[in-house]
C-alpha positions as CSV (number, residue, x, y, z in Angstrom):
1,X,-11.6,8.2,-0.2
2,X,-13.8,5.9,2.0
3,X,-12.4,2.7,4.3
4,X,-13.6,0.6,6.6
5,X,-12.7,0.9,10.2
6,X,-14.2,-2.0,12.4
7,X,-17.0,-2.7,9.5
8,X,-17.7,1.7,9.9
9,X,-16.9,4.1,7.3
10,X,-14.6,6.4,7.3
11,X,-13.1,8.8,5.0
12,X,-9.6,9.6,4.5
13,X,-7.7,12.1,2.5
14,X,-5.9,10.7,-0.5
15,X,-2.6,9.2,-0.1
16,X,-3.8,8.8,3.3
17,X,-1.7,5.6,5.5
18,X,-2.1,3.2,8.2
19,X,-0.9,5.7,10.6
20,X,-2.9,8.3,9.5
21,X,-6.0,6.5,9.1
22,X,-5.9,5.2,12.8
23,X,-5.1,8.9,14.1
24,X,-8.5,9.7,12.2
25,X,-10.3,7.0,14.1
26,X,-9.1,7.9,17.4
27,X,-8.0,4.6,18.0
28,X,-5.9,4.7,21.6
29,X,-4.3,2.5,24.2
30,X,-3.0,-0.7,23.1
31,X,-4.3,-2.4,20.3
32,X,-3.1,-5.1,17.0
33,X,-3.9,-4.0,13.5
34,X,-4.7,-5.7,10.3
35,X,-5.3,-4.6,6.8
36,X,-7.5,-6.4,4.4
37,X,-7.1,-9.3,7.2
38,X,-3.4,-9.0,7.7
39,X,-1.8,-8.5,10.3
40,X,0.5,-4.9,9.9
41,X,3.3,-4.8,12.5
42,X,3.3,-1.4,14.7
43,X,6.3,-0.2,13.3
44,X,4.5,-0.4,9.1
45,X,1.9,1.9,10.2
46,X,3.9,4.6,9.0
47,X,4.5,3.3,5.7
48,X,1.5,1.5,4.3
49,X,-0.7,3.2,2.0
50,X,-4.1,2.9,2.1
51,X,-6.4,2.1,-0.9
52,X,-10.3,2.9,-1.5
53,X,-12.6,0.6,0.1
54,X,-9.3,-1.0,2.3
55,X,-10.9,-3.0,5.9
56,X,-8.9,-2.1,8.8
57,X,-9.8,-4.1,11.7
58,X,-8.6,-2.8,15.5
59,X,-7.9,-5.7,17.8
60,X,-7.9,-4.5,21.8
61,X,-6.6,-7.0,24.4
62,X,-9.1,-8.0,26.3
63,X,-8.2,-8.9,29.9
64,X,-9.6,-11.7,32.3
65,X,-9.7,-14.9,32.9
């Protein structure tokens, strides 16, 4: 099934979640995540399913002043 990471496709495998999805993406070093624009604590990755046509959006911390 196809999402969207960061407005870029992606597939995924069925029954794919959160966690999954994000290992697929290669998504590393600190970062915030929301589904469908909702934020999804750290610990939920595990255990939120994913749907067709989901938006994930990747927030890195930016540093500076």
């Amino acid at each position: 099934m196809q999402i969207l990471v960061n407005q870029k496709p992606l597939e995924v495998p069925p029954n794919c979640t959160l966690a999954d999805a994000l290992q697929l993406a290669q998504v590393g070093g600190p970062f915030a995540t929301a589904l469908n624009q909702r934020f999804v604590p750290k610990a939920q990755h595990m255990h939120t399913a994913l749907q067709a046509n989901d938006q994930i959006d990747i927030i890195v911390p930016i540093t500076g002043g």
